[in-house]
C-alpha positions in Angstrom: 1.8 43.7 -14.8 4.3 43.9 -12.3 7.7 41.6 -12.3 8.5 39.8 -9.5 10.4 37.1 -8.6 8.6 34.7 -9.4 7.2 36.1 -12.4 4.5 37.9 -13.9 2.3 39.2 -11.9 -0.9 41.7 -11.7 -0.3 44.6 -9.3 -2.6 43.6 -6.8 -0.8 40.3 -6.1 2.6 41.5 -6.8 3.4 42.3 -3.0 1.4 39.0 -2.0 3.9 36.1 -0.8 3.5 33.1 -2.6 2.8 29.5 -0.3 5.4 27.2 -0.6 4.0 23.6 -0.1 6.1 20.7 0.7 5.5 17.1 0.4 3.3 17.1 4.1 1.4 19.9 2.9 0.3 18.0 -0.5 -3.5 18.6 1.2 -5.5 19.8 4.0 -7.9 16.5 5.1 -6.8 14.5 8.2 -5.6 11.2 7.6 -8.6 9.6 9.6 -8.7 6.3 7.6 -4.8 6.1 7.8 -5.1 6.2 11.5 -7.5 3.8 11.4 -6.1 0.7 9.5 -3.0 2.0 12.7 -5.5 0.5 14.6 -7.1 -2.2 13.4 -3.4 -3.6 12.9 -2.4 -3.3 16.1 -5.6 -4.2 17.7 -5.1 -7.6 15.9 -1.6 -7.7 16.5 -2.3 -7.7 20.5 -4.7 -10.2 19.5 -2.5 -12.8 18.1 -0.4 -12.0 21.8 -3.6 -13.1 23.3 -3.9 -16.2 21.2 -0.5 -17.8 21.3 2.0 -15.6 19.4 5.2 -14.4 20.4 6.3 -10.6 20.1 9.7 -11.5 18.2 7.2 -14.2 16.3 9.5 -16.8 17.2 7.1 -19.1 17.1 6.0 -19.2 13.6 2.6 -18.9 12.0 0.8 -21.8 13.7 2.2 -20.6 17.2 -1.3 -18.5 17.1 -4.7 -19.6 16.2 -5.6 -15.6 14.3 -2.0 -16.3 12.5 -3.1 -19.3 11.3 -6.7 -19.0 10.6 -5.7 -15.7 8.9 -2.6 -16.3 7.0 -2.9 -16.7 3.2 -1.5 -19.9 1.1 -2.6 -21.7 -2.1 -3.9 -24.5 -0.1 -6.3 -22.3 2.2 -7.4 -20.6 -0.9 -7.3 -23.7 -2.8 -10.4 -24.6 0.0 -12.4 -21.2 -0.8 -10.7 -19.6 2.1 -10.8 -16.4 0.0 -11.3 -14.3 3.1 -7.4 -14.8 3.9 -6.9 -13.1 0.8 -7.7 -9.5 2.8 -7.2 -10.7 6.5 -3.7 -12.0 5.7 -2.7 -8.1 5.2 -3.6 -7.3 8.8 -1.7 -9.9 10.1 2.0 -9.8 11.9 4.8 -12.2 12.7 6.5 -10.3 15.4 6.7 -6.5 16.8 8.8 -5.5 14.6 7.1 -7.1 11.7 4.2 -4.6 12.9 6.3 -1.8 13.4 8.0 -1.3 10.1 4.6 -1.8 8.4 3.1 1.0 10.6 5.8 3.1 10.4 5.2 3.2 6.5 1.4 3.3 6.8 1.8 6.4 9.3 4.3 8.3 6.3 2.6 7.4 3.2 -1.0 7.5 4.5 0.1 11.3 5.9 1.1 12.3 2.7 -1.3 10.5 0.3 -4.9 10.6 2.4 -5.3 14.1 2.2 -4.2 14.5 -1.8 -6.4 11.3 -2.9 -9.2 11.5 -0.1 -10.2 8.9 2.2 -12.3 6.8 -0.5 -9.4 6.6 -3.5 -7.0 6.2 -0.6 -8.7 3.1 0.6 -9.2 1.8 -3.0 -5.3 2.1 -3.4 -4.8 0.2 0.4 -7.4 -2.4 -0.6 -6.0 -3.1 -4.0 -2.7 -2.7 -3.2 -3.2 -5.1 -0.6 -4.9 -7.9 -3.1 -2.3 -7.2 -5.5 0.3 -8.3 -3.0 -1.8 -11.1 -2.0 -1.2 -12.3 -5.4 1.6 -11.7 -5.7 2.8 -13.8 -2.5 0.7 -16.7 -3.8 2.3 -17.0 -7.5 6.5 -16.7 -6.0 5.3 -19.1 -2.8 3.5 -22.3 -3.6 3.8 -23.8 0.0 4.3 -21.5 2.9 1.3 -19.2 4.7 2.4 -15.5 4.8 1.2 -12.8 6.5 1.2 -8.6 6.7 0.7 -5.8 5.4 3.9 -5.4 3.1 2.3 -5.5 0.2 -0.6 -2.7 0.8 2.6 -0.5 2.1 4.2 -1.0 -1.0 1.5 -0.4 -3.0 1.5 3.6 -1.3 5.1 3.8 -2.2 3.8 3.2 -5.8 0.9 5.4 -5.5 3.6 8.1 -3.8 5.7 8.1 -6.8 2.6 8.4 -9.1 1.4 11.2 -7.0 5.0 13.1 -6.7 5.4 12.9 -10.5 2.1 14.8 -11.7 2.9 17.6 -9.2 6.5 17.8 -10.2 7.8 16.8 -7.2 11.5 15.5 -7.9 11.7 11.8 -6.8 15.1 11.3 -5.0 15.0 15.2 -4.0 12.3 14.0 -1.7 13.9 11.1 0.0 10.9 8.7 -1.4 13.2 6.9 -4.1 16.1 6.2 -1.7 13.3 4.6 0.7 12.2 2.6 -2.1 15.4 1.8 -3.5 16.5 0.3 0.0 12.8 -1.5 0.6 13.7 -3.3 -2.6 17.1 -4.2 -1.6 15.8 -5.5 1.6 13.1 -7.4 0.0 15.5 -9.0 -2.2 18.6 -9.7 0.3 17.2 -11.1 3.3 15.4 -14.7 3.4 12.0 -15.4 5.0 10.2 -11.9 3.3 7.5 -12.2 0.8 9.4 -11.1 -2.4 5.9 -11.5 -4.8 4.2 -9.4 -1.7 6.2 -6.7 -1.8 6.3 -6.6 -5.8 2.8 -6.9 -6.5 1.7 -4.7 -4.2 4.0 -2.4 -5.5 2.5 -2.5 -9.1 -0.7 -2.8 -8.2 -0.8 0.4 -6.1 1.1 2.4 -9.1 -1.6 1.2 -11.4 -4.3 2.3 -9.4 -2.9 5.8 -8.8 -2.0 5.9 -12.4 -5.6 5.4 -13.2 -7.4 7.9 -10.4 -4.9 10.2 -10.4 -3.2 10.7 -13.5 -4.9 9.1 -16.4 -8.2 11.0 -14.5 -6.5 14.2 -15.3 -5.0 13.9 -18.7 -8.0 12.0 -20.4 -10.6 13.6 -18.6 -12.9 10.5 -18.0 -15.1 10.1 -15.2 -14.3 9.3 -11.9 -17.1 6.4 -12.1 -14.9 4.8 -15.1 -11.3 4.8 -13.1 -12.4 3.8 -9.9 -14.1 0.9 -12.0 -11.2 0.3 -13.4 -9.2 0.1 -10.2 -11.7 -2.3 -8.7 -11.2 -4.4 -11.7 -7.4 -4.5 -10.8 -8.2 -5.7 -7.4 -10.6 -8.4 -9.1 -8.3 -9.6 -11.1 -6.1 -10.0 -8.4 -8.5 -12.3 -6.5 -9.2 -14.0 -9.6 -5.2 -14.8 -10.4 -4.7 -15.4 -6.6 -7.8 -18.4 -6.7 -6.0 -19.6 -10.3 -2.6 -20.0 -9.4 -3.9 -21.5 -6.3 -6.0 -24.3 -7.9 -2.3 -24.8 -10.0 0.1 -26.2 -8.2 2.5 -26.3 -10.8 2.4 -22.5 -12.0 
């Protein structure tokens, strides 16, 4: 064995260089799925233009008839409009309502599609994004809400998840100040979806937790935690339908 700088080694591999990999380089896959909730967003987005909406979203929710017929509320669920519970998260009030969002789509799914894998990637999105669904409905008994805040959160949960098992130091990485100052945001400035944000955010850890850390550590099959991730998203529809059919929770 041969000592090097970084330890240990045989000599065949002692004059090798060792590859450093940064956060970007977590894995090799392209983000295709990532790109392509991009554009189903802003697709729909340009639709809503088309169909009454403003680009600052002046106009409120029922200034366009995909806003409205897509936004989620305990009354609309309350009527089996359980639909809105998934098309509310790909809807916008206002440019740069959509921007934000895709900005943090475009970072998170960059870094975490190519670790997780399209599929467990989605899972995350789409749970993340009922989690903050349900969120939104149990803080907000009265007003619609739209975007997809709480599926982006839920990747910030995921990231954390993710940057931990690999050793990756939190705030070293710049991912714990973003958080830090999406949660001050969240809670400092009226009119955004604080139960959104906050349920997507757990709900997105928890999934992570399950497929990619718990996976690891307890060796169980994959079958068992991405049935237990669905089940979080489940759950999520079932609380959103419950405290919808409550008025008083």
């Amino acid at each position: 064995m041969t000592t090097t700088s970084v330890g240990m080694r045989c000599p065949e591999c002692a004059g090798e260089k060792t590859k450093v990999r940064g956060v970007a380089a977590l894995g090799g896959d392209e983000p295709r799925l990532t790109y392509i909730l991009i554009g189903i967003n802003v697709a729909i987005a340009l639709g809503t233009l088309l169909s009454g909406a403003t680009a600052t979203g002046g106009g409120g929710i029922g200034s366009s008839t995909l806003l409205s017929d897509g936004s989620v509320s305990r009354f609309t669920v309350e009527q089996g409009e359980y639909w809105r519970l998934i098309t509310a998260g790909f809807l916008h009030a206002g440019f740069l309502h959509l921007l934000f969002n895709m900005i943090g789509l475009y970072i998170l799914g960059t870094l975490l599609e190519p670790v997780l894998g399209h599929v467990r990637f989605g899972l995350i999105y789409f749970v993340s994004l009922l989690a903050g669904s349900f969120g939104a409905l149990l803080l907000q008994p009265t007003a619609p809400t739209v975007g997809a805040s709480g599926a982006i959160f839920g990747l910030m949960g995921a990231a954390v998840i993710v940057m931990r098992h690999r050793g990756m130091p939190l705030m070293e990485s710049g991912l714990g100040l973003w958080i830090g100052l999406n949660l001050l945001i969240t809670f400092t400035i009226p009119g955004i979806s604080i139960g959104g944000h906050i349920g997507g955010l757990i709900g997105g850890g928890l999934a992570a937790l399950l497929m990619h850390d718990l996976a690891d550590r307890v060796r169980v099959p994959q079958i068992v935690t991405t049935m237990l991730v669905v089940a979080i998203g489940a759950l999520s529809i079932v609380g959103s339908i419950a405290v919808s059919g409550s008025p008083g929770v």
